[in-house]
C-alpha positions in Angstrom: 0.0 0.0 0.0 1.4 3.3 -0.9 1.1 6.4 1.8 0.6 9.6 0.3 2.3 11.7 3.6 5.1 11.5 5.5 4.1 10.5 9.4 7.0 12.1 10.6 6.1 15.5 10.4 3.3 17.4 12.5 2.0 20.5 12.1 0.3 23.0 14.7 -2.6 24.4 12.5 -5.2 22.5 14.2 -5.9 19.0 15.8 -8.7 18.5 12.7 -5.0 17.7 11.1 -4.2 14.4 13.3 -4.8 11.4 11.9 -7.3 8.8 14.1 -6.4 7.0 17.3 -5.6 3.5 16.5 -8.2 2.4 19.5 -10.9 4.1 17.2 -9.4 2.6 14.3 -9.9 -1.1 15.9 -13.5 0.2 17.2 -14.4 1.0 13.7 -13.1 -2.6 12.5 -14.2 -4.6 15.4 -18.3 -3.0 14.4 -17.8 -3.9 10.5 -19.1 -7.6 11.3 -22.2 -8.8 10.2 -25.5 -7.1 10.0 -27.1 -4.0 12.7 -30.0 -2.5 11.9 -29.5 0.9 10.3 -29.8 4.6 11.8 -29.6 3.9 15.5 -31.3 0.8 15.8 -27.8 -1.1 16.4 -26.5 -3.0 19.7 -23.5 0.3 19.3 -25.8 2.8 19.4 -28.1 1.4 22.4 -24.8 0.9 24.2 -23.6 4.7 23.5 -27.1 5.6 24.8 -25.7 3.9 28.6 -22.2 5.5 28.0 -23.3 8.7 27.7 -25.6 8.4 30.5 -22.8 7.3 33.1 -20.9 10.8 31.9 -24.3 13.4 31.9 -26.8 12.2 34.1 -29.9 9.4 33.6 -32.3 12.2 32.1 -30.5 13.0 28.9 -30.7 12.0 25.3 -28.1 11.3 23.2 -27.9 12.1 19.3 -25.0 11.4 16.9 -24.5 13.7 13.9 -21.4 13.6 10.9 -19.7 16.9 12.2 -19.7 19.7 14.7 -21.3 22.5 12.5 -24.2 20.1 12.3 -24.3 19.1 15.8 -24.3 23.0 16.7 -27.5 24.1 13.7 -29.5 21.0 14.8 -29.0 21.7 18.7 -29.8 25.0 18.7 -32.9 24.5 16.1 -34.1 22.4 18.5 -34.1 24.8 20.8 -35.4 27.5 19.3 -38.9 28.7 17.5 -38.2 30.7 14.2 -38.4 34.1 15.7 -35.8 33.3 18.4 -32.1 34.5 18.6 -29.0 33.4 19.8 -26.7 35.2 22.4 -22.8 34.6 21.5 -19.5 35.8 22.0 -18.7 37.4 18.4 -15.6 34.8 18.3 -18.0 31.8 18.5 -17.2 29.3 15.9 -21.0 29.5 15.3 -20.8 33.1 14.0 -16.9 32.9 12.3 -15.9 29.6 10.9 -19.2 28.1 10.6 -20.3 29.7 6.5 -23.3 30.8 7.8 -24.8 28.0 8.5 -26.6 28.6 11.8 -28.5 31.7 9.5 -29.0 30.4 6.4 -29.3 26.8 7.1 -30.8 26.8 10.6 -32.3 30.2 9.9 -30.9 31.4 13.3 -30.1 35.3 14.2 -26.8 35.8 16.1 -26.9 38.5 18.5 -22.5 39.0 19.1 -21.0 40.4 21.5 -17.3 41.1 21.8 -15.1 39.2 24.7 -11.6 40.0 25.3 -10.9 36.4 26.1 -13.7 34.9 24.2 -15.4 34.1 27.3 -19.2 35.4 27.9 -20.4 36.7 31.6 -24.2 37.6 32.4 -22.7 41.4 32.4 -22.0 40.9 28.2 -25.2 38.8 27.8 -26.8 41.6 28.7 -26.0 43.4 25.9 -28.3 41.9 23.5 -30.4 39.9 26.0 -33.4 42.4 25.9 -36.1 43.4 23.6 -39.0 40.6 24.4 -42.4 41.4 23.1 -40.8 43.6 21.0 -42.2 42.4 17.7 -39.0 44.1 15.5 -36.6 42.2 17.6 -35.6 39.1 17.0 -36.3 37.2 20.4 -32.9 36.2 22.5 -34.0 33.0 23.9 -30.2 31.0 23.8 -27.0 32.1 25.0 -24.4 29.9 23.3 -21.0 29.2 24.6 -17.8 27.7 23.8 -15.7 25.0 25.8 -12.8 25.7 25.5 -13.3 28.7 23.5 -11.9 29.7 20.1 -9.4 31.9 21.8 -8.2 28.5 23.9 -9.3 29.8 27.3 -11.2 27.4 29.6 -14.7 28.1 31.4 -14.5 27.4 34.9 -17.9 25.4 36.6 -18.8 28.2 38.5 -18.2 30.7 35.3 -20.7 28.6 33.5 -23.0 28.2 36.3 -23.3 32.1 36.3 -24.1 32.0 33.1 -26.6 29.4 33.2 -28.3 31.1 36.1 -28.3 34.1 34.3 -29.8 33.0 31.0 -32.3 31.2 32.9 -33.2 34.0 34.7 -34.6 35.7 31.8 -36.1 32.0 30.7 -33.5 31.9 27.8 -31.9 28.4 27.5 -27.7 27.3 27.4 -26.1 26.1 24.6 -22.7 25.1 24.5 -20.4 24.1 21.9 -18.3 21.2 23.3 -16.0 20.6 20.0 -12.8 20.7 22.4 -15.4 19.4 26.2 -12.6 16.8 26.3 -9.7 19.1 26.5 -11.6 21.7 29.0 -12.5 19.0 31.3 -9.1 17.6 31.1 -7.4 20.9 31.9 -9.9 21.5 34.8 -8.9 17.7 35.6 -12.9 17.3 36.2 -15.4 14.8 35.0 -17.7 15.7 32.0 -21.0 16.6 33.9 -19.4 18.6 35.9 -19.1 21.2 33.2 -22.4 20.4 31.8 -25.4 18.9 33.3 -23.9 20.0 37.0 -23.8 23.5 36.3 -26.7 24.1 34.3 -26.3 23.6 30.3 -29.3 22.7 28.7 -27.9 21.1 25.4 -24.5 19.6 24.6 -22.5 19.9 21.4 -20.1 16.9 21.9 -16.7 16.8 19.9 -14.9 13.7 19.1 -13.1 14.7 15.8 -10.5 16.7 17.2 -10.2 14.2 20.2 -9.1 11.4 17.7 -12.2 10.4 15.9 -12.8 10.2 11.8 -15.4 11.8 12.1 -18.7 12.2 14.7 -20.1 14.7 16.9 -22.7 13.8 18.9 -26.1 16.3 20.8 -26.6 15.9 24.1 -30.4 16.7 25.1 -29.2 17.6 29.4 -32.3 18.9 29.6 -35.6 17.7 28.0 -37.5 20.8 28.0 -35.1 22.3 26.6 -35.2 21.0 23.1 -37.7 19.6 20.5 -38.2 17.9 17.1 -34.3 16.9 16.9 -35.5 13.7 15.6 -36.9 14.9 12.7 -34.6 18.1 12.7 -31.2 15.5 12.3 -32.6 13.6 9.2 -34.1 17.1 7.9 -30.9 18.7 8.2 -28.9 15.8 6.6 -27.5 14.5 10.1 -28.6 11.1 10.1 -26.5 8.3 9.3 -27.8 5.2 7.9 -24.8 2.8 9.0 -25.2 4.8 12.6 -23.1 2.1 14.1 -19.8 3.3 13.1 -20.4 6.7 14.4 -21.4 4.9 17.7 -18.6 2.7 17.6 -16.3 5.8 17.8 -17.6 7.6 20.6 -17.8 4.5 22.7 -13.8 3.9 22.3 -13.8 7.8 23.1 -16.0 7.3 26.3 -16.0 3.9 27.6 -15.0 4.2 31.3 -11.2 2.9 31.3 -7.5 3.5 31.9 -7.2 7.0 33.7 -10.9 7.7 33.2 -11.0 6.7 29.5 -9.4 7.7 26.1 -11.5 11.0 25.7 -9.6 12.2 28.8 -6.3 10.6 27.8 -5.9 11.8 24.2 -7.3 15.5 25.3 -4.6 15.7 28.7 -1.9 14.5 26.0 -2.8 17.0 24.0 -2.9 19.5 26.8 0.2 18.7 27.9 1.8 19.5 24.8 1.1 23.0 24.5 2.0 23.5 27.9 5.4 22.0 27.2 5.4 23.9 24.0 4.7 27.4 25.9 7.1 27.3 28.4 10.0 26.0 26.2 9.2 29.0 24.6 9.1 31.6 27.7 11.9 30.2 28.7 14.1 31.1 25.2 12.1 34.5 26.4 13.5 34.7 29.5 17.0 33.7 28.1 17.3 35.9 25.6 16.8 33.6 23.0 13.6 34.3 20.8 13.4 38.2 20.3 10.2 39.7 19.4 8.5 36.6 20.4 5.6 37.2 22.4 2.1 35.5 24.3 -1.0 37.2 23.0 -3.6 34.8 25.0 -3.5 32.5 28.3 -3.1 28.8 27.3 -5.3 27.0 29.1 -6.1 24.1 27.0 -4.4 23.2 24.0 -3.6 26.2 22.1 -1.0 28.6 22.3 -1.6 32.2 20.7 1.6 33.8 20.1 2.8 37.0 18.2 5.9 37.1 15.8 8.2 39.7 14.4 7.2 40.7 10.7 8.4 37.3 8.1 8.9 35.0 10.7 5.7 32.7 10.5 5.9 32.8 7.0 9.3 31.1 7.0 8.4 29.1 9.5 5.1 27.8 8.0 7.7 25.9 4.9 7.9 23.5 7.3 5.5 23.6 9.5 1.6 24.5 8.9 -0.3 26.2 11.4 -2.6 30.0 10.9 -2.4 33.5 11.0 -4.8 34.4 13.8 -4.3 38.3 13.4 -2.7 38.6 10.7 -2.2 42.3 11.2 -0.2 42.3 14.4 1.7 39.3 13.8 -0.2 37.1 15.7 -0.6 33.5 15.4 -2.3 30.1 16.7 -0.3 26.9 17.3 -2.8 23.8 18.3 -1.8 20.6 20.0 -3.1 17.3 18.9 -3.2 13.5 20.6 -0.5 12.4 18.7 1.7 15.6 18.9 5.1 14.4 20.7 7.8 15.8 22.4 9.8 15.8 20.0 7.5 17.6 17.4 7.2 20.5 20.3 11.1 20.7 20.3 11.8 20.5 16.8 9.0 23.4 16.8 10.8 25.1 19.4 14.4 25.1 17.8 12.5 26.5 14.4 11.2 29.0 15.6 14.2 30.0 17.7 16.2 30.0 14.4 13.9 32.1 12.7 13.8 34.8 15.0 17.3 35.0 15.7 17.4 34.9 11.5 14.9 38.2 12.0 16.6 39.7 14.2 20.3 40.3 12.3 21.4 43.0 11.1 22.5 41.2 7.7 18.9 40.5 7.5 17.4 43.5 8.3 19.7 45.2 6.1 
């Protein structure tokens, strides 16, 4: 068999880039025997069903979708009635990186609101959360969050619980958009509910494809009144698999309780642990001396590290190694950490980018 990429070299653009955990690989082979009745009618999928109950309580529901932009339209259409509104920080992947889809597909409005750290607090809720009756207003009856945001900072419980309280104060409901839950539970070293059904979240967008999956989200009803129609919303939205198993068969080699806690928490703390070690091999060239101009543009909380770079210096560096432009305008970037980054990825990284901005900052090449 011929491989079309060369394994040893890693990237930091984004942990959509890693490959899939072999133990989801062996899931997915181990479900491809024999016949299971299609679109959730499979021993996999009644199994996820008790899986995801042991993480988020008995009184949820559990629905896999192919992708997280799905998981988020169908959620939150199932939350809402077609005059209602969405409250979200103006970062959300929902209103950014989403191609409208929450509008023009779910025919959503999003009310933004600008967060320094892409965090929302019942104080910046309030900015939008207003105008019911008011028949020219679109009706704010979600508040949608992101854990851990876009900006790789991590909600604490009692962060979201203010929020949660907040929203339902005013009867609006909580969304949040778990496409990196594992990472901000892993980096809060807490247990999934704790960040979710615990602390007031009505409805769960669950990511497993930057945990290590092919592919597969999944919606987590926490709270029945909260949502409606997303059986009918999933298949009308194109969400519905017919061979459901293998979606299930992926989660459950995410989630099944195991070694330390599981392979959702594993892969996530790996990954974690990686941009840690990645930022501080980098403050400390700082604190030597050794990376001029380099500096930290966000906290890194999770696993991301924001950074900003002298003027030429990422486009070098990105000849051999991909990752983004996050502000492209003052030099600042995002490196992401997958499960399968190593050590020695992070140090190869490191010695790059020490290069380069030594390379930046001689006089020969500043002319």
């Amino acid at each position: 068999m011929i491989s079309l990429h060369d394994s040893t070299v890693r990237g930091f653009a984004s942990d959509n880039y890693a490959g899939v955990h072999p133990e989801v690989l062996d899931a997915l082979a181990a479900a491809n025997g024999g016949h299971q009745v299609a679109y959730g009618g499979d021993d996999y999928s009644r199994r996820l069903d008790e899986v995801f109950v042991e993480h988020f309580g008995p009184d949820i529901a559990v629905f896999p979708v192919f992708n997280g932009t799905g998981a988020n339209v169908v959620g939150l259409q199932s939350m809402l009635p077609r005059w209602g509104a969405v409250v979200c920080a103006s970062t959300a992947h929902i209103n950014g990186d989403e191609g409208g889809a929450p509008e023009r597909v779910g025919g959503i409005k999003l009310l933004t609101v600008d967060s320094p750290d892409g965090k929302l607090t019942p104080e910046l809720i309030d900015r939008e959360a207003y105008g019911w009756g008011d028949e020219h207003r679109a009706q704010p009856l979600v508040v949608s969050i992101t854990q851990s945001t876009e900006l790789g900072t991590v909600y604490t419980p009692d962060e979201i619980r203010a929020v949660a309280d907040h929203a339902h104060g005013y009867g609006m409901r909580l969304h949040v958009d778990g496409a990196r839950i594992a990472n901000a539970a892993a980096a809060l070293d807490l247990p999934l509910r704790a960040i979710t059904t615990d602390v007031g979240v009505d409805v769960l967008s669950f990511g497993g494809t930057k945990n290590g999956l092919i592919f597969g989200e999944a919606i987590v009803v926490l709270d029945p009144s909260a949502s409606e129609g997303i059986t009918y919303l999933r298949k009308l939205d194109m969400q519905l698999a017919s061979k459901m198993r293998f979606g299930a068969a992926q989660l459950l080699a995410l989630l099944e309780p195991g070694e330390d806690r599981g392979l959702w928490f594993r892969s996530a703390s790996h990954a974690n642990s990686m941009a840690s070690r990645l930022r501080s091999s980098l403050e400390a060239l700082v604190d030597a001396g050794d990376a001029p101009g380099l500096g930290f543009s966000r906290p890194t909380q999770a696993n991301a590290v924001f950074a900003t770079l002298p003027a030429g210096v990422a486009d070098r560096l990105r000849e051999r190694f991909r990752f983004y432009d996050w502000d492209a305008s003052r030099g600042e970037v995002r490196w992401m950490c997958s499960f399968d980054t190593t050590e020695a990825d992070v140090e190869k990284f490191v010695e790059a980018i020490r290069t380069e901005l030594a390379r930046a900052d001689s006089p020969i090449w500043q002319g």
